[in-house]
ZAMARGU-4260 file (C-alpha; in steps of 0.2 Angstrom, whole numbers, plus 5000, padded with zeros to 4 digits):
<rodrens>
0) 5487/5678/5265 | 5478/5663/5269 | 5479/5655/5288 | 5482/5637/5287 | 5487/5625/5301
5) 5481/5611/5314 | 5476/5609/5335 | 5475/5596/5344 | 5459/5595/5353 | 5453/5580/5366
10) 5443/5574/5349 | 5461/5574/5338 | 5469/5584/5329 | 5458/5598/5319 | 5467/5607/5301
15) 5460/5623/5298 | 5462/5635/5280 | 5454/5651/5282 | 5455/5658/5264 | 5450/5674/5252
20) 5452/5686/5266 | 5446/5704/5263 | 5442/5718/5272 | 5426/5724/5267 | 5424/5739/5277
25) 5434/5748/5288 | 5428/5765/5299 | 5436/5777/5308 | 5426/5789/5317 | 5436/5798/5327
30) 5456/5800/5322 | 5469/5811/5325 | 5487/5814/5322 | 5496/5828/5333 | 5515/5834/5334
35) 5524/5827/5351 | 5537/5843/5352 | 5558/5836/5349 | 5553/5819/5346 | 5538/5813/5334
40) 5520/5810/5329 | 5504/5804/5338 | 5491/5795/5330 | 5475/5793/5340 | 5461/5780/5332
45) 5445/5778/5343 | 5430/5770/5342 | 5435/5762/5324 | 5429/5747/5317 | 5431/5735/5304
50) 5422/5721/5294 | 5432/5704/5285 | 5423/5691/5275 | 5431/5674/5271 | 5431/5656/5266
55) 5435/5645/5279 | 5436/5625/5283 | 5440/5611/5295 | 5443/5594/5296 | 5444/5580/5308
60) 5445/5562/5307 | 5426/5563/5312 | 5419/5578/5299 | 5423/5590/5288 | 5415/5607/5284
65) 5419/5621/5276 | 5409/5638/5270 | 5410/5657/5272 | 5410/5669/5286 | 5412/5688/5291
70) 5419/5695/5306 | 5416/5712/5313 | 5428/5721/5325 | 5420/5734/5333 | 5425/5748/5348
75) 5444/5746/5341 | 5456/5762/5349 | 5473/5763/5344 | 5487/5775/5349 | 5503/5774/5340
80) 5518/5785/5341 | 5531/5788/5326 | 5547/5796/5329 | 5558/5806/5317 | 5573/5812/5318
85) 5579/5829/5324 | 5593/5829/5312 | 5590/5841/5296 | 5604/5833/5287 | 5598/5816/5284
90) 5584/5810/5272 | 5567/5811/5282 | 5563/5796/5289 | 5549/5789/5301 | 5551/5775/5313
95) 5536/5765/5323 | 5541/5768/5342 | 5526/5762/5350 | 5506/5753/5347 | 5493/5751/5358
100) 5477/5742/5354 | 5462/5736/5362 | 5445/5730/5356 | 5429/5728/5362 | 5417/5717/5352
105) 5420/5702/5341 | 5406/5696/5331 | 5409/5680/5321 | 5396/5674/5310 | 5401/5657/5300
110) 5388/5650/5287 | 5393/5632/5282 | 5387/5615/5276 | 5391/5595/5283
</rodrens>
């Protein structure tokens, strides 16, 4: 979905529209998913990566601009556990216990015009 809203800066107020969002490439280099005994999964991304392109523009009472950008996450680990349940009676079923996530570099490049 598009991101749309507004900040208030020392200049005023800035409106923002970040538009035609799309991953363009995503990698996972190192991934792995193990059994945590009587209670769920464990899934382990490191070192993964991933590349948006977009439309994006601003507006001020000053100026406006607008153009197209890509941003590239990079050095991204993620450690999520699942839980199921141990009841063999029930329909299987997965729940998100708990997510960690960090990242390492963020590298925005925005081509625009004035």
């Amino acid at each position: 979905p598009d991101l749309t809203g507004h900040e208030k800066f020392w200049l005023g107020n800035v409106k923002y529209n970040i538009s035609r969002i799309h991953v363009t490439a995503v990698e996972l280099p190192s991934a792995s998913i193990s059994l945590l005994p009587g209670s769920g999964i464990k899934l382990v991304i490191g070192n993964a990566s991933l590349t948006i392109d977009m439309n994006w523009n601003i507006r001020t009472w000053m100026f406006k601009d607008s153009g197209r950008g890509t941003v590239h996450i990079s050095k991204v680990f993620v450690t999520a556990i699942f839980s199921t349940p141990l009841d063999n009676t029930s329909p299987t079923s997965i729940s998100f216990t708990s997510c960690r996530t960090t990242s390492g570099d963020v590298d925005i490049k925005l081509n625009g015009k004035t």
